[in-house]
Backbone as a ProteinNet text record, in pm:
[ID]
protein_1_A
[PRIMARY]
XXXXXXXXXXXXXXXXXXXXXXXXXXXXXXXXXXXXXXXXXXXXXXXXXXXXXXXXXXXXXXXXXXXXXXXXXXXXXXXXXXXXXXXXXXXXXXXXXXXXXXXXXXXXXXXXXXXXXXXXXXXXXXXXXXXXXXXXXXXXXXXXXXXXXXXXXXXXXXXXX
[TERTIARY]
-1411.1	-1294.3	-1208.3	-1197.9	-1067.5	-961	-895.8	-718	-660.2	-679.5	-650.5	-701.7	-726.3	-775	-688.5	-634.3	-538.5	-558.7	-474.4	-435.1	-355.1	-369.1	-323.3	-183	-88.8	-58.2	99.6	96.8	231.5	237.3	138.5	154.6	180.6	186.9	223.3	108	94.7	-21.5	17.9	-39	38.5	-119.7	-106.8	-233.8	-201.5	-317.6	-299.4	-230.5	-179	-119.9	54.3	54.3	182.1	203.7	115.5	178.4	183.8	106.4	146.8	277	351.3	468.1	551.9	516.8	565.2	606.9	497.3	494.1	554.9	589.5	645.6	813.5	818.3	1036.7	1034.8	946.9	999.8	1026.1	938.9	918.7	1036.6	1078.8	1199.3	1349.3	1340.2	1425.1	1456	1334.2	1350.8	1431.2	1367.1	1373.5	1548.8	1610.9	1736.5	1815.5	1782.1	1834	1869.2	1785.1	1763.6	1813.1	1848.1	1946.5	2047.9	2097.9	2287.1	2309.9	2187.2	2212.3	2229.4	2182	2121.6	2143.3	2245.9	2282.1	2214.8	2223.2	2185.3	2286	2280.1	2347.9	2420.1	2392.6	2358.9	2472.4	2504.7	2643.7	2761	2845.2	2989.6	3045.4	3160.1	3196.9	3360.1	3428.5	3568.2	3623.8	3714.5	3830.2	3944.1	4006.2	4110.1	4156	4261.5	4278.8	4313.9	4251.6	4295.5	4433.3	4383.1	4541	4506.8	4621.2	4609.9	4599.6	4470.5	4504.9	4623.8	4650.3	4812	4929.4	5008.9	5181.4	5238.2	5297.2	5370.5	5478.9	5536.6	5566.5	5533.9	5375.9	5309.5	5259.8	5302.2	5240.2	5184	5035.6	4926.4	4937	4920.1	4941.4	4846.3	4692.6	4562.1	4472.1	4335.2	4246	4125.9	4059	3979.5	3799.4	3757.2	3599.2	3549.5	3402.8	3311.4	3329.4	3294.8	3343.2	3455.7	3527.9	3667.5	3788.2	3863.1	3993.6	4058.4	4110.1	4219.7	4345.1	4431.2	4561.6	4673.9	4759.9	4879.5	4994	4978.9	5089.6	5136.6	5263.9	5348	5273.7	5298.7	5244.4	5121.6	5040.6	4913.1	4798.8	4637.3	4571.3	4472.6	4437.8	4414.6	4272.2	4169.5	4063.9	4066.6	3981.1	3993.9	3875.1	3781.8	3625.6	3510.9	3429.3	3305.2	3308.9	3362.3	3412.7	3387.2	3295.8	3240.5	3272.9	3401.1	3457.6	3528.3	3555.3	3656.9	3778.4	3892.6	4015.8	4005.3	3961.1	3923.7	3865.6	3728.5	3698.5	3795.5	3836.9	3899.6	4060.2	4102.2	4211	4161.5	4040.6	3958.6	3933	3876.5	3856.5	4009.7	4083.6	4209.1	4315.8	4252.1	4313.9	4217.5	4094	4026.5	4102.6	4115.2	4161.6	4320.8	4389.7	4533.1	4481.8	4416.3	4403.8	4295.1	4280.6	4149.2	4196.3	4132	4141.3	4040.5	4135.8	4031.8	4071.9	3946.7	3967.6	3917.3	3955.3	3940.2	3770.4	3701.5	3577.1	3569.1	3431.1	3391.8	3248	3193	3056	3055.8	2950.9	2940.1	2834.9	2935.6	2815.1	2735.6	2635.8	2502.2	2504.4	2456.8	2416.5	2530.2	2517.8	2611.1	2724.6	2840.2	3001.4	3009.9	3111.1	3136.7	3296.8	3323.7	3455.4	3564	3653.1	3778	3876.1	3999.5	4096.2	4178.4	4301.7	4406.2	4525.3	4577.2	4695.6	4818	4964.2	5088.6	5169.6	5267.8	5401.7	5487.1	5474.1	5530	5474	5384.2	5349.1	5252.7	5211.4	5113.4	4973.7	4877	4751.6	4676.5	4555.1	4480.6	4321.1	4254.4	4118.5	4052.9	3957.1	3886	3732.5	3686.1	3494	3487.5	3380.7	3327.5	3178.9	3174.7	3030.7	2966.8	2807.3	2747.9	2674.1	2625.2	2507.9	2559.8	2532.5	2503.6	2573.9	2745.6	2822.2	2912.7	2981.2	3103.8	3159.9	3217	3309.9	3370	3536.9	3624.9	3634.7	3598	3672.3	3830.2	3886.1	4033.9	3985.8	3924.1	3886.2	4036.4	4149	4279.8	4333.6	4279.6	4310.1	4119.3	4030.8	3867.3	3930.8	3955.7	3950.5	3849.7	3761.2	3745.2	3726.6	3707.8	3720	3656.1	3586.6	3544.1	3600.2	3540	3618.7	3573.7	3665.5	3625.9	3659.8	3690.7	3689.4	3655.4	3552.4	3508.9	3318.8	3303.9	3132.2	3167.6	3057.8	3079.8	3077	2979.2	2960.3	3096.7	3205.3	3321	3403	3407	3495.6	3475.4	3372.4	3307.7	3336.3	3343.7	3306.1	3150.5	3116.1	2964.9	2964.4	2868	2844.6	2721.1
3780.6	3796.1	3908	3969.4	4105.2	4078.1	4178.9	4086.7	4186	4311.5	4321.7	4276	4185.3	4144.7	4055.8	4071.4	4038.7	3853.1	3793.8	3691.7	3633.5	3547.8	3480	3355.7	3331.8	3222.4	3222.4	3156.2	3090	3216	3321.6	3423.3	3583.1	3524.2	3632.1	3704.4	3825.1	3881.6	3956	3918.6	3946.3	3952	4061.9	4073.7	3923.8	3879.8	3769.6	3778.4	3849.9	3911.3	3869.7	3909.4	3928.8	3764.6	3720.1	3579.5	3493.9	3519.2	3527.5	3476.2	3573.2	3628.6	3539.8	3522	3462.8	3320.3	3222	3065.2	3077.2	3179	3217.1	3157.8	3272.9	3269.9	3159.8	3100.9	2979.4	2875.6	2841.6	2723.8	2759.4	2895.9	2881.9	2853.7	2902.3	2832.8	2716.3	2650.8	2485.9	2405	2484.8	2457.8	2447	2574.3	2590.9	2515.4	2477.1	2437.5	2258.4	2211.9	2078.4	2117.9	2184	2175.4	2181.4	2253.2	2237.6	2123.4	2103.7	1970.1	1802.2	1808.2	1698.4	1721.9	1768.4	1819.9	1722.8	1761.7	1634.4	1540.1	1427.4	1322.4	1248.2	1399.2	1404.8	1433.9	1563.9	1657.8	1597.4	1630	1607.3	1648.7	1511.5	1605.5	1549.6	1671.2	1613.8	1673	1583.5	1624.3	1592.3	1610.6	1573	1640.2	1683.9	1719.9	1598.4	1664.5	1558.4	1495.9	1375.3	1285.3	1186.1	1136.5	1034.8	868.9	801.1	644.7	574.1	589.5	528.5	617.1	573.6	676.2	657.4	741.6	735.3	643.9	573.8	427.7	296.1	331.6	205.6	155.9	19.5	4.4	-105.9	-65.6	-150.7	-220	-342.5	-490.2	-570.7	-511.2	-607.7	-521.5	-569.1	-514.4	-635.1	-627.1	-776.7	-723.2	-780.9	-729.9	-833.1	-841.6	-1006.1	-1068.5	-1046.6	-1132.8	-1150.6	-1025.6	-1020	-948.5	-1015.4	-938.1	-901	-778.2	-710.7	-703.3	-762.8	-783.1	-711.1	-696.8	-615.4	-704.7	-729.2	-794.4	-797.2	-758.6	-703.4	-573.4	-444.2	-361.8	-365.8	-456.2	-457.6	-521.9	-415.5	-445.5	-623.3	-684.9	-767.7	-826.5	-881.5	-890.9	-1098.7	-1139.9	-1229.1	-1274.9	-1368.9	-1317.9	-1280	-1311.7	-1242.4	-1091.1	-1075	-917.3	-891.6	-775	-760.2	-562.7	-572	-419.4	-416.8	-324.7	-301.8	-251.6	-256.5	-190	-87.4	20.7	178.1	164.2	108.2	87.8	38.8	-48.4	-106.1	2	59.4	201.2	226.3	270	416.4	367.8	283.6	216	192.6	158.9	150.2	287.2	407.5	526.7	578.1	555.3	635.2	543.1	456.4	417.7	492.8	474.1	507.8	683.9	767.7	865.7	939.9	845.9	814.8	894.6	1063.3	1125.8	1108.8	1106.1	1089.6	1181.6	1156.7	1261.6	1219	1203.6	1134	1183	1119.4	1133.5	1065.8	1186.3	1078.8	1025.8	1068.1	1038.8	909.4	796.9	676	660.8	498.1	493.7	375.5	375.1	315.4	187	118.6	-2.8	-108.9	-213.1	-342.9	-244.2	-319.6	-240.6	-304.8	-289.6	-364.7	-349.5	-506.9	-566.2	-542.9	-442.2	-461.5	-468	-597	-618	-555.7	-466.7	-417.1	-456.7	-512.4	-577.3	-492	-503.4	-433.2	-526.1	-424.1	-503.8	-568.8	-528.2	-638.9	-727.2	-778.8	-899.3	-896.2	-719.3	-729.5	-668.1	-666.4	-608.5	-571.3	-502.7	-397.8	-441.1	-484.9	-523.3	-346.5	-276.8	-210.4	-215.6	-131.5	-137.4	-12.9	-18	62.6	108.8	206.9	280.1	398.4	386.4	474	578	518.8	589	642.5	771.7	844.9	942.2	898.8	973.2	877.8	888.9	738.4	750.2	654.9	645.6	521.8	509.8	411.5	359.9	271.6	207.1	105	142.1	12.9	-35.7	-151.9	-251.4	-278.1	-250.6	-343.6	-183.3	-81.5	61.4	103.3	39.4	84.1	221.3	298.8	446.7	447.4	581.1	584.1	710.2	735.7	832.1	874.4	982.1	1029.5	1003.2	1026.9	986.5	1102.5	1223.1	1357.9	1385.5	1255.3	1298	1209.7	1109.9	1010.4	966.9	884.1	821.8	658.5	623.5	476	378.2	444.5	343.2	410.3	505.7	544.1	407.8	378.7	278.2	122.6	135.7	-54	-76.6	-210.5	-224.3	-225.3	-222.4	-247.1	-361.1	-489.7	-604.5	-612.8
4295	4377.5	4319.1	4415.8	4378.2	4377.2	4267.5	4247.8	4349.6	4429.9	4492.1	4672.5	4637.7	4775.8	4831.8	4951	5060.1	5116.7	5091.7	5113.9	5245.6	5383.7	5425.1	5429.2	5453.5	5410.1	5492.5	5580.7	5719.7	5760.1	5801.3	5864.9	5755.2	5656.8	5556.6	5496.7	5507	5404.7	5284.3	5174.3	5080.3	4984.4	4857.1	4776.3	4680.6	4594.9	4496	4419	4339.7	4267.4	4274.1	4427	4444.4	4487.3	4556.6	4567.4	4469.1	4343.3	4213.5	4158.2	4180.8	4182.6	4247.8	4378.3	4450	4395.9	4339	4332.2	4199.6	4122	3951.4	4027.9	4093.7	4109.4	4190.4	4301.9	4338.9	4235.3	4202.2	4065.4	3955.1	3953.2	3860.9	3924	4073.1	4149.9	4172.8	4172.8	4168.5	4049.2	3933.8	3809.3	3790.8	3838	3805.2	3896	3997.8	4130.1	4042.7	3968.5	3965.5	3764.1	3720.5	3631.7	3643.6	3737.9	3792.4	3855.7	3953	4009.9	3958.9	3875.2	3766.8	3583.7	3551	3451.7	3318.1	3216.9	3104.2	3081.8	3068.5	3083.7	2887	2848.6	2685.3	2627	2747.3	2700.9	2722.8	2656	2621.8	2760	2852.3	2958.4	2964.2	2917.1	2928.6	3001.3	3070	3155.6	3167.5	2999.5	3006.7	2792.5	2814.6	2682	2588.3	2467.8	2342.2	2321.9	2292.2	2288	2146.9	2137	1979.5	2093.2	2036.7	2102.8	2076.8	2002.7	1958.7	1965.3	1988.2	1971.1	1858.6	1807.2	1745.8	1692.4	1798	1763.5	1769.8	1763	1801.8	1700.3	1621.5	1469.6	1481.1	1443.4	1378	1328.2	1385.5	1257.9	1261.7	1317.1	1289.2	1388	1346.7	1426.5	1419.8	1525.8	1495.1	1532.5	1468.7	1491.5	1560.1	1574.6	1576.7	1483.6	1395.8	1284.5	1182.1	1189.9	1089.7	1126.1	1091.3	1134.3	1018.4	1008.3	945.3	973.7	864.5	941.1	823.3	846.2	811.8	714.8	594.9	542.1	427.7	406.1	322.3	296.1	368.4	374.3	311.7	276.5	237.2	389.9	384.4	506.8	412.4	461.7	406.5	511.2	481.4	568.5	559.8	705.3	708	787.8	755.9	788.9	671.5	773.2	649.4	622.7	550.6	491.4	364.4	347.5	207.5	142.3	251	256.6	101.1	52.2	-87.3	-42.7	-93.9	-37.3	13.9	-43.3	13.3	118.5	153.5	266.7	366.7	353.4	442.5	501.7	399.4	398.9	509	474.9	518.3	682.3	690.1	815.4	925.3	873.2	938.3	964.9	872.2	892.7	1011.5	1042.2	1101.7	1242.6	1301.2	1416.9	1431.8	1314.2	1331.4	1369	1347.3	1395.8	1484.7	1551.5	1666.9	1753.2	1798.8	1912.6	2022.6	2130	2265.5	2394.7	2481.7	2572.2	2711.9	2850	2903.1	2939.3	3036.5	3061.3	3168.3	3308.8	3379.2	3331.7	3215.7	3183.7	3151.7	3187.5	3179	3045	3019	2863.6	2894	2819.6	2803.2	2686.1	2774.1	2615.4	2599	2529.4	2478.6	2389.3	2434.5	2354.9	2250.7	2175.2	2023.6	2039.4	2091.1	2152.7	2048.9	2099.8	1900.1	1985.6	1949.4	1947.3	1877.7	1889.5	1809	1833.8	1755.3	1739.9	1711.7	1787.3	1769.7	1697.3	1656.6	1568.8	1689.2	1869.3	1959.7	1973.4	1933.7	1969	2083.7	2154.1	2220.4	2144	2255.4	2143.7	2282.8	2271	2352.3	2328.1	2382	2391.9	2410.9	2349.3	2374.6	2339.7	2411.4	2401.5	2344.7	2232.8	2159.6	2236.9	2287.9	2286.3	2174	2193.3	2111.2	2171	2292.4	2382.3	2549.3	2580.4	2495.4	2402.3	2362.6	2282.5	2236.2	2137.1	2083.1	2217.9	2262.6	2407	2387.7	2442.2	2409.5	2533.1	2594.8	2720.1	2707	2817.5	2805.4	2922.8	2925.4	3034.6	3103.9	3068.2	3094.6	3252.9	3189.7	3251.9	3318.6	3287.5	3341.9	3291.8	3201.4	3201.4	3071.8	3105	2954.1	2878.7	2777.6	2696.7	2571	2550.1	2432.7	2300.8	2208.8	2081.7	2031.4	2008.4	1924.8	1801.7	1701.7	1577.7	1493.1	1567.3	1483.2	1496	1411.8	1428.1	1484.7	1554.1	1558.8	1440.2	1341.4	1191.3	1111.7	1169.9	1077.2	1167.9	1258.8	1302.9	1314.2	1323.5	1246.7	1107.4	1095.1	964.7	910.6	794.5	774.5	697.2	782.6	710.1	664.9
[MASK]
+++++++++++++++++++++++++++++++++++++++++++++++++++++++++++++++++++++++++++++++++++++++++++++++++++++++++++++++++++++++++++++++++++++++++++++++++++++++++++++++++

């Protein structure tokens, strides 16, 4: 068969070669058509600028895990539960929430949450969901909003038992 030999096809004559050519840029058309369309579900998608979860006058006086709660007294954090954290840890763990940035998101997360209660000096407190998959993500079930977490890990905001 000759590569220049003339081809048929919905009325079109065209050499092999060129229709070649042809089934190359469609197939990359498709290709691109169904990456804008269907983006990765991987990437980071914010729409909303960075904010602090807490205000400025909002003071921390416990945080509660599945199994342990950290609570606030006489300016000392104090654990209560099966907790096998050391003071530093436990610092360290309670600074990373007090400076927890987020960002709103419509990307949805994946997988079982890891339920944390945070407790205020009013006497109210804030139920949130911890996600991992597919990026840390904070839900407020109380607001359904949710939000990226851009300056933290999920094992920086758990405890480790």
């Amino acid at each position: 068969m000759d590569i220049n030999e003339k081809r048929r096809f919905f009325g079109l004559t065209f050499k092999k070669s060129t229709w070649n050519n042809i089934i190359v840029y469609v197939v990359l058309i498709i290709v691109a058509t169904f990456w804008f369309a269907f983006p990765n579900p991987n990437t980071k998608i914010s729409s909303g600028p960075t904010q602090s979860l807490m205000g400025k006058s909002d003071e921390l006086t416990g945080i509660e895990f599945a199994g342990s709660k950290y609570q606030l007294k006489e300016q000392q954090w104090t654990c209560q539960g099966d907790c096998i954290q050391s003071q530093e840890q436990v610092l360290a763990l309670i600074n990373q929430w007090l400076q927890l940035a987020i960002s709103a998101t419509s990307q949805r997360p994946q997988g079982d949450p890891v339920i944390v209660t945070l407790y205020f000096g009013n006497d109210n407190y804030a139920e949130v969901e911890l996600y991992d998959k597919p990026t840390v993500m904070l839900r407020l079930p109380q607001q359904g909003q949710l939000y990226l977490i851009e300056n933290a890990t999920r094992a920086s905001l758990i405890p480790s038992n």
